[in-house]
ROFI-845836 format. One record per residue (C-alpha): residue number from 1; residue in one letter; z, y, x. Coordinates in Angstrom, 3 decimals, m for minus. Example, Ala and Ser with C-alpha at 12.3 -4.5 7.8 and 13.67 -1.06 7.14 Angstrom:
1:A:7.800:m4.500:12.300;
2:S:7.140:m1.060:13.670;
END
This chain:
1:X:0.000:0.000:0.000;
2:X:m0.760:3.337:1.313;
3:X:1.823:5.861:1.752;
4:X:0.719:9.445:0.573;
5:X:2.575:12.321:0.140;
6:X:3.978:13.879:m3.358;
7:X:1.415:16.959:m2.477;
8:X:m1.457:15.089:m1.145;
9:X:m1.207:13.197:m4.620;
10:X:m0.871:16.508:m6.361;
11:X:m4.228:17.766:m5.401;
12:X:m5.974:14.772:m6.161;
13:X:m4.550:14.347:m9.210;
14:X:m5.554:17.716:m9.991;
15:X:m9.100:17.572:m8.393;
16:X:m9.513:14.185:m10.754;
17:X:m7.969:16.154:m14.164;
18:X:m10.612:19.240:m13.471;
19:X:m13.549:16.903:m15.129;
20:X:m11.564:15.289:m17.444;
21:X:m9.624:17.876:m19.237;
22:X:m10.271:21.069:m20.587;
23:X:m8.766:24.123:m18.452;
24:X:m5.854:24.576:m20.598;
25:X:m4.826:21.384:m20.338;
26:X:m5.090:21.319:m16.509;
27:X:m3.020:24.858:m16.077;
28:X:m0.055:22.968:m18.057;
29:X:m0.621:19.719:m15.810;
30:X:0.033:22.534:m12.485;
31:X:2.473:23.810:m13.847;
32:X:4.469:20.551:m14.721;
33:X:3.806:19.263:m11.520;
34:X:4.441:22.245:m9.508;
35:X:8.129:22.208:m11.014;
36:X:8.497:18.154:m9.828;
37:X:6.895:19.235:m6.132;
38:X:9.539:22.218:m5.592;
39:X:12.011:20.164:m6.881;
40:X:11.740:16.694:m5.080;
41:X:9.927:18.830:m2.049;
42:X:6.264:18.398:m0.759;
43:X:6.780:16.289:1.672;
44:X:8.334:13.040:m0.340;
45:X:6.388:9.749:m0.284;
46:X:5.407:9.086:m3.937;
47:X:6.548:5.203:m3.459;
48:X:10.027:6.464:m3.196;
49:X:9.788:8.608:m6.523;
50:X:11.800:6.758:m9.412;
51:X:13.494:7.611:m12.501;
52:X:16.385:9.248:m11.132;
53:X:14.711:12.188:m9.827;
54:X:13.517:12.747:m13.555;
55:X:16.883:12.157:m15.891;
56:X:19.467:11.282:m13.426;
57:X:22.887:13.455:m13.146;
58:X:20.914:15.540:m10.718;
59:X:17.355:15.496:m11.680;
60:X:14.790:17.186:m12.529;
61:X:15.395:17.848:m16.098;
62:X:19.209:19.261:m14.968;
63:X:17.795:21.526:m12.709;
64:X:15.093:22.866:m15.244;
65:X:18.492:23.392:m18.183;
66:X:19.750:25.043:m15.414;
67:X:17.112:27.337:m14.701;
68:X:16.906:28.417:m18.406;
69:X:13.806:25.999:m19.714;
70:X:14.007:25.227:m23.022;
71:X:13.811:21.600:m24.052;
72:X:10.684:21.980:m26.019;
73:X:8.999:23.302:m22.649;
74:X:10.720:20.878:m20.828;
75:X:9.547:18.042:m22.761;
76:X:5.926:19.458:m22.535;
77:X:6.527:19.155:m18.369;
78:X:7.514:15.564:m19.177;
79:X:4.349:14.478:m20.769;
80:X:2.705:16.013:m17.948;
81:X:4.539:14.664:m15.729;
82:X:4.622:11.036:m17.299;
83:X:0.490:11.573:m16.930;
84:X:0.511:11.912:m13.446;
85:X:2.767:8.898:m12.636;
86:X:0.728:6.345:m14.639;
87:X:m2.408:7.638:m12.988;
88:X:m0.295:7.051:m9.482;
89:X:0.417:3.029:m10.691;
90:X:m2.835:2.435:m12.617;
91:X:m5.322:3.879:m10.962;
92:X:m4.122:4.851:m7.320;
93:X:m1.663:1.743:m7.378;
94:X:0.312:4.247:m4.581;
95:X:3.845:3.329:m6.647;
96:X:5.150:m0.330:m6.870;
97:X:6.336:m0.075:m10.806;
98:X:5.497:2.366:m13.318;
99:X:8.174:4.990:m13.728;
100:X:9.263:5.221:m16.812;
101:X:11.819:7.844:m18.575;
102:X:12.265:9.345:m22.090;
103:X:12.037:12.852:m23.103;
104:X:14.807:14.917:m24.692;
105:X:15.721:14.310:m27.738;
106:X:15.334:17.501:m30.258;
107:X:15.606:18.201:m33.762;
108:X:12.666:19.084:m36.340;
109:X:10.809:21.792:m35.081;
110:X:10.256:24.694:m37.971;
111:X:6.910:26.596:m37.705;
112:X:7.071:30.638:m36.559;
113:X:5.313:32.448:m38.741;
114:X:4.655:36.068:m39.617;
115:X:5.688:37.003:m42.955;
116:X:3.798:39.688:m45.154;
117:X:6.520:42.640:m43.942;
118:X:5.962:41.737:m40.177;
119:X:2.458:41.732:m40.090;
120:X:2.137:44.860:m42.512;
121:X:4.050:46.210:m39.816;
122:X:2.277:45.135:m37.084;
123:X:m0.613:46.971:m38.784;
124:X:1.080:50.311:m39.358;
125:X:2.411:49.944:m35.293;
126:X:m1.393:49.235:m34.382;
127:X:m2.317:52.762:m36.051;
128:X:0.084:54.646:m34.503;
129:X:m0.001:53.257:m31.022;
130:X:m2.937:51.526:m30.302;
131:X:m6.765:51.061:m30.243;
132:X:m7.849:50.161:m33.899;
133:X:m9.701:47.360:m32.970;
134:X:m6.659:44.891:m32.180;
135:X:m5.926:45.341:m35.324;
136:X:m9.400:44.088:m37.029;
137:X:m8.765:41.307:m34.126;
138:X:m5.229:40.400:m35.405;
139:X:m6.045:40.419:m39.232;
140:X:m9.185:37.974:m38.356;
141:X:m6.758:35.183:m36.825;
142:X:m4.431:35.728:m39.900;
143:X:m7.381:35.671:m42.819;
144:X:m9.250:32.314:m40.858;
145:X:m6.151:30.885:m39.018;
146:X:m7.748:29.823:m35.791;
147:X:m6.439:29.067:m33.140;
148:X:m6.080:31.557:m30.374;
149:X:m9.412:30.547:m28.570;
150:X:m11.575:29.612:m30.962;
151:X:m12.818:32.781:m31.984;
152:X:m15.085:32.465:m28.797;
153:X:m16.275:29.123:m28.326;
154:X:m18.374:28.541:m31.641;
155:X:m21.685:30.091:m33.028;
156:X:m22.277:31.756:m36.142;
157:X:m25.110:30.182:m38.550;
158:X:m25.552:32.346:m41.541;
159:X:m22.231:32.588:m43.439;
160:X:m20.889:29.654:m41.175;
161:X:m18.927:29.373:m38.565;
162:X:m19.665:26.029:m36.530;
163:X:m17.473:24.978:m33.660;
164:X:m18.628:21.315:m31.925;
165:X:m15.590:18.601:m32.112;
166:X:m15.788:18.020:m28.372;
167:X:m15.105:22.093:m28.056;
168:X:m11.336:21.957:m30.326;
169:X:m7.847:20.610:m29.486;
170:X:m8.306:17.306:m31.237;
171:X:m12.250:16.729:m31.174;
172:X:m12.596:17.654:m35.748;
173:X:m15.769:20.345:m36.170;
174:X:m15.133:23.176:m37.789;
175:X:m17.354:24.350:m40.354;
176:X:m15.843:27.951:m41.414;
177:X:m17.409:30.121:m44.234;
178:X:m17.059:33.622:m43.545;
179:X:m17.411:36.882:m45.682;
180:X:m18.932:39.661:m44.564;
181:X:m15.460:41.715:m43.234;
182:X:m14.818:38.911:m41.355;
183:X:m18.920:38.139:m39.501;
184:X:m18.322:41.447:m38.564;
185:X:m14.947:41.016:m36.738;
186:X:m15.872:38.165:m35.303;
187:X:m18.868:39.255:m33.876;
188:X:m16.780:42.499:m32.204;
189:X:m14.501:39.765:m30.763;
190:X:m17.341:38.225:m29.126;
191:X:m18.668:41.355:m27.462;
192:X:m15.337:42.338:m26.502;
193:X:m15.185:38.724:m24.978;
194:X:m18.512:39.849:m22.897;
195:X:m17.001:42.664:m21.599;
196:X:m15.146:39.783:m19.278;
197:X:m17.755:37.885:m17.955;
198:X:m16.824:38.802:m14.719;
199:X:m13.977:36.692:m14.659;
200:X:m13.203:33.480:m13.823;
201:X:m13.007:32.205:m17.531;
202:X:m13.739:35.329:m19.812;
203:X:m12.391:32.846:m23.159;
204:X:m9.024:32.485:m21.078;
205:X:m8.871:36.190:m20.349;
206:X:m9.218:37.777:m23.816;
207:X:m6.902:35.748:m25.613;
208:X:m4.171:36.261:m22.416;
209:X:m4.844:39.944:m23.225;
210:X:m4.396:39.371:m27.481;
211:X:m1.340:37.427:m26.320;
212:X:m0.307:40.111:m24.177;
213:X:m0.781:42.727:m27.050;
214:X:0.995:40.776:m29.599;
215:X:3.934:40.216:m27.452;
216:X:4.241:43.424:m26.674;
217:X:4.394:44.808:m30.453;
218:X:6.993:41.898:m30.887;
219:X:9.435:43.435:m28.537;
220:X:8.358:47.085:m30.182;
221:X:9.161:45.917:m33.617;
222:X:12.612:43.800:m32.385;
223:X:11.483:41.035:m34.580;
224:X:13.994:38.439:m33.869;
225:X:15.097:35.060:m34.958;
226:X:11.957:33.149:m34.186;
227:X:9.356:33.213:m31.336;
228:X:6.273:34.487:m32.424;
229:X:2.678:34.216:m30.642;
230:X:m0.858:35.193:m31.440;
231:X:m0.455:31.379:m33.027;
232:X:1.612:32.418:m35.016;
233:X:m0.935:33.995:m37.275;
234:X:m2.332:30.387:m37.896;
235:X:1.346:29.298:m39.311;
236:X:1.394:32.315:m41.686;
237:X:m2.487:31.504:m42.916;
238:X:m1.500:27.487:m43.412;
239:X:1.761:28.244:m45.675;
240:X:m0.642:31.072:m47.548;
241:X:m3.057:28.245:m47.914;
242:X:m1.245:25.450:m49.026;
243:X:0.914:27.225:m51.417;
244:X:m2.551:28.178:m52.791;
245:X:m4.352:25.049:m53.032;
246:X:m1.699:23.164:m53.940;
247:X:m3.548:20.751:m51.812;
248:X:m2.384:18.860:m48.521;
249:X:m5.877:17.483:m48.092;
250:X:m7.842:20.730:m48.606;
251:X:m5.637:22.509:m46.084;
252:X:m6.257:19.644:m43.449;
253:X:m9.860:19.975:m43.350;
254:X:m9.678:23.773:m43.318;
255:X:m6.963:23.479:m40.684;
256:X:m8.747:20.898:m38.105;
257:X:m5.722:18.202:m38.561;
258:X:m6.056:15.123:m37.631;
259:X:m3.704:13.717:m40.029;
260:X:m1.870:14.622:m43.012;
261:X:1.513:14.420:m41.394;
262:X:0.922:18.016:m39.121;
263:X:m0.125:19.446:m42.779;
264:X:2.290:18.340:m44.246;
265:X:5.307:19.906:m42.128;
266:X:4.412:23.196:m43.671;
267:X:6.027:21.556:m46.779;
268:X:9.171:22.313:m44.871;
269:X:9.322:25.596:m45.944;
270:X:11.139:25.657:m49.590;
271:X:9.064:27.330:m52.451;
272:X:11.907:30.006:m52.831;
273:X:11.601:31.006:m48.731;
274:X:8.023:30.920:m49.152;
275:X:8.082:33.509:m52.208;
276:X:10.742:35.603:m50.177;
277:X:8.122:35.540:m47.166;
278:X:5.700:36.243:m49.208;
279:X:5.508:37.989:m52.371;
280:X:1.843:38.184:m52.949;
281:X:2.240:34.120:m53.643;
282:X:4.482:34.886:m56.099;
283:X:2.117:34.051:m58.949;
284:X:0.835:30.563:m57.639;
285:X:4.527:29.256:m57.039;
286:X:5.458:30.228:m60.456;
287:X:2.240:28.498:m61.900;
288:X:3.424:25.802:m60.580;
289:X:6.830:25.412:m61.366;
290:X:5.717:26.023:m65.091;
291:X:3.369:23.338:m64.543;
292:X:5.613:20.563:m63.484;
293:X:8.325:22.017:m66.154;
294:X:5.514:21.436:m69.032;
295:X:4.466:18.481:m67.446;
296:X:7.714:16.553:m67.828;
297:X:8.172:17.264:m71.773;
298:X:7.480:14.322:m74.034;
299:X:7.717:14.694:m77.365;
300:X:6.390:12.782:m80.702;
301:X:3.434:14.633:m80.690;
302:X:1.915:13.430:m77.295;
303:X:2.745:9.641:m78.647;
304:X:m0.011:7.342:m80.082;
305:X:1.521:3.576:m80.389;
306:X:m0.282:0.718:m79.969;
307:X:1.064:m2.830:m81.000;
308:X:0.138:m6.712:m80.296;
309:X:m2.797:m5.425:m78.206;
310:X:m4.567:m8.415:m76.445;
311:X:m5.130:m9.213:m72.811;
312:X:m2.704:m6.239:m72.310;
313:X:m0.224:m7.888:m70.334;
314:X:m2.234:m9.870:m68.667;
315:X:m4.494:m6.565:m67.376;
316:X:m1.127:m5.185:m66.327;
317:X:m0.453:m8.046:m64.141;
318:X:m2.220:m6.194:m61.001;
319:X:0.189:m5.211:m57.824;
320:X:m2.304:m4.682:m55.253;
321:X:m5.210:m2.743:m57.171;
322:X:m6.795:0.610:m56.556;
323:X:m8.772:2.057:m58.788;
324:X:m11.210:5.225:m58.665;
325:X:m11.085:8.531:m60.940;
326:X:m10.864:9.807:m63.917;
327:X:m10.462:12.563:m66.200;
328:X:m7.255:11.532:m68.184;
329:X:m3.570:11.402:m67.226;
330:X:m1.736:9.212:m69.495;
331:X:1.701:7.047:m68.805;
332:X:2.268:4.134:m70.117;
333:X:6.125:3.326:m71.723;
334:X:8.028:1.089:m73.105;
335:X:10.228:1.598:m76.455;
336:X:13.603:1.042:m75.932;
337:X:14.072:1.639:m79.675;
338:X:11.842:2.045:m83.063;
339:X:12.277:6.211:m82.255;
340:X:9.376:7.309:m80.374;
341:X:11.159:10.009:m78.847;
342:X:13.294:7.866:m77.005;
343:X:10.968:5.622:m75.143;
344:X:11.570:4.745:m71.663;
345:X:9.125:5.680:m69.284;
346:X:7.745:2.444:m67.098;
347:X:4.181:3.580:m65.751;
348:X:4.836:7.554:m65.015;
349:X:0.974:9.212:m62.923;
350:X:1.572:12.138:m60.907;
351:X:m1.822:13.913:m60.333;
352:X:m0.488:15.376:m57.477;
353:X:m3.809:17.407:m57.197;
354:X:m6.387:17.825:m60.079;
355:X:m8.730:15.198:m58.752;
356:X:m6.644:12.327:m57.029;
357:X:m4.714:10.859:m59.321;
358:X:m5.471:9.571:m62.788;
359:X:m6.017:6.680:m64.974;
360:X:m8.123:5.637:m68.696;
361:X:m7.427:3.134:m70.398;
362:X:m9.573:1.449:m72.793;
363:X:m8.251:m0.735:m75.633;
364:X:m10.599:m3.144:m76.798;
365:X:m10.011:m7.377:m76.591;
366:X:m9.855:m6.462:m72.520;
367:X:m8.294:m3.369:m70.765;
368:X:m9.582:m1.605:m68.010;
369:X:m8.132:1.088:m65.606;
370:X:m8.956:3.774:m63.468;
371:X:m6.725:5.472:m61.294;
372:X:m3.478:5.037:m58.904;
373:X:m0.879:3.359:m61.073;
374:X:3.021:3.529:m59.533;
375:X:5.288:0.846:m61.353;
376:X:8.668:m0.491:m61.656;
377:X:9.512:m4.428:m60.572;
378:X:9.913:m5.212:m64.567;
379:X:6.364:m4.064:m65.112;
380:X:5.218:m7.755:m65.374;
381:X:7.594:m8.018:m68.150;
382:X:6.614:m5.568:m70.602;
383:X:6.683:m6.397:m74.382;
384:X:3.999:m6.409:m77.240;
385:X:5.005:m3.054:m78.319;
386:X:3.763:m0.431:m75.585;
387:X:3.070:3.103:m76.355;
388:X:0.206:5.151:m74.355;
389:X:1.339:8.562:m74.342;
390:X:m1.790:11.161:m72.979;
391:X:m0.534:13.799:m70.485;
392:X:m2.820:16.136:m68.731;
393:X:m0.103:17.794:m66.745;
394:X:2.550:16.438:m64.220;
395:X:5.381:13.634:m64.974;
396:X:8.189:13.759:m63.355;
397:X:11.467:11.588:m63.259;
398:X:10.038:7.816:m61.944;
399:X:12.122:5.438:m59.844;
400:X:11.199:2.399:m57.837;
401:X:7.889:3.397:m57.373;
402:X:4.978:1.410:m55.851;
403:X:1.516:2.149:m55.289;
404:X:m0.729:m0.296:m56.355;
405:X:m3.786:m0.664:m54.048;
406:X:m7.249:m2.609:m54.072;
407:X:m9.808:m3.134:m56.699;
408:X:m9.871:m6.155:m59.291;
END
């Protein structure tokens, strides 16, 4: 095994990352790794790196508390740092054993976002001290909620904004429709972006200076509570947009996610904080909440009873069945007594969005469904008498639910 030095592997490891990350990534990677090399010193054979000098008593991630390093930005040096060791066993083989250590362990993570008041104000601080322009810059990131770069590295086609998946964070296109106010902005941002060709990465530049800009009006403003970034203008647009919708899908494809999950942390934020933040929603929340109060009224009126229907049970007998959509929302029940009013709800839908959950029913000698049905472990054992009661609005109240997948 060859013996090479904790900087000699540095700068390969570096020279290796240039073609296989973008240059964002690779500034974090020097920056992680710079912290390990100061820390450890230059000069140390890799083969004699282990564990300790990551979490040990006196480690690296001690000496980085120490310093002041928060343990979000510590963790990020971890990952980097994790990276670089696997590429030092797996593809150098310059270190016996993989090294292998755990990151620190943190809490949920809450979103920083600018509320309506702190960017209104940001706006009225832009007029009074500053160039105009930073703020048509600043109210394009909060009206399209890109992120900070992204402004630069796509090309407008018509109304659209196209941006190539191998060109974004996690390789999703963007396709972007843009009014007017907004072509116009963007195309400003681009010439302003031109105006730093000279240097080594003009993309890298411009934002640095929006960062600078925004970070400076921060302090001005003694906002305080919460770190905010020129990102955090993406935050404020996803809770705007999601409140909106309604729609954790929609929001994903206009956000670039790769999965529901980052989408869905915005749900994090209660409806009441949210309104608070952000008065201008104040009509869609309250839609809402009157839609899911209506929704979960049943009454006499909404009841039409079916009895000794055939081939009913036996059509209900399905626990792994998806079905496609339909225009109805019904629930089915079962009555506990001979008052309607009183009937105990078995089958409860919840068209969480107007288009992905639903279900028909049919009654003739054989019933058919469409939709996502949730359903109780007694469902099997439903009697003759079932009621069908027709709801085109949310139900709410269902326990033991469980999705029923597939297609008979």
């Amino acid at each position: 095994m060859i013996k090479k030095s904790l900087q000699e592997t540095i700068d390969d490891y570096l020279e290796y990352r240039t073609c296989m990350v973008k240059p964002s990534t690779l500034k974090r990677d020097r920056v992680a790794l710079n912290q390990l090399r100061r820390f450890v010193g230059s000069s140390k054979a890799v083969e004699e790196l282990s564990y300790k000098d990551i979490e040990g008593k006196n480690g690296l991630i001690q000496h980085l508390r120490s310093k002041g390093c928060s343990d979000v930005g510590i963790n990020t040096s971890l990952r980097h740092i994790r990276t670089y060791v696997n590429w030092l066993f797996e593809k150098e083989k310059l270190i016996p054993e993989p090294i292998r250590f755990k990151e620190l362990k943190k809490g949920v993570q809450l979103y920083h976002y600018f509320n309506e008041s702190e960017t209104n104000q940001i706006y009225h601080y832009i007029n009074e001290h500053m160039d105009s322009s930073y703020l048509r810059y600043f109210h394009f990131y909060n009206q399209t909620g890109m992120r900070p770069t992204e402004p630069f590295i796509g090309e407008l086609v018509g109304d659209w904004y196209l941006i190539s998946g191998e060109d974004r964070k996690n390789g999703i296109p963007m396709q972007m429709q843009l009014n007017e106010e907004l072509k116009s902005i963007l195309l400003e941002m681009q010439s302003f972006r031109d105006t730093k060709l000279h240097c080594k990465d003009a993309n890298v530049r411009v934002v640095d200076i929006l960062e600078r800009n925004i970070m400076r009006i921060v302090r001005a403003l003694e906002f305080t509570g919460k770190r905010l970034t020129l990102y955090s203008f993406r935050h404020s647009y996803a809770i705007r947009r999601i409140t909106i919708t309604g729609s954790i899908h929609d929001v994903m494809r206009e956000m670039g996610h790769s999965n529901t999950q980052t989408t869905m942390r915005y749900l994090r934020f209660p409806e009441q904080r949210r309104l608070d933040d952000f008065p201008s929603l104040k009509q869609y929340i309250e839609n809402r909440q009157n839609l899911q109060k209506s929704g979960s009224m049943v009454t006499k009126s909404m009841v039409t009873q079916y009895l000794n229907i055939p081939n009913f049970k036996a059509n209900l007998n399905f626990c792994t069945t998806r079905y496609s959509v339909s225009v109805h929302h019904i629930c089915l029940c079962r009555l506990t007594t001979s008052s309607l009013p009183t009937a105990k709800l078995i089958c409860p839908l919840f068209p969480l969005t107007t288009d992905l959950i639903s279900i028909k029913i049919r009654i003739n000698s054989s019933c058919s469904f469409v939709g996502r049905i949730y359903s109780r472990p007694d469902f099997n054992n439903m009697c003759s008498k079932i009621s069908l009661i027709s709801i085109s609005n949310r139900i709410c109240g269902a326990e033991n639910r469980r999705v029923c997948r597939g297609r008979p």
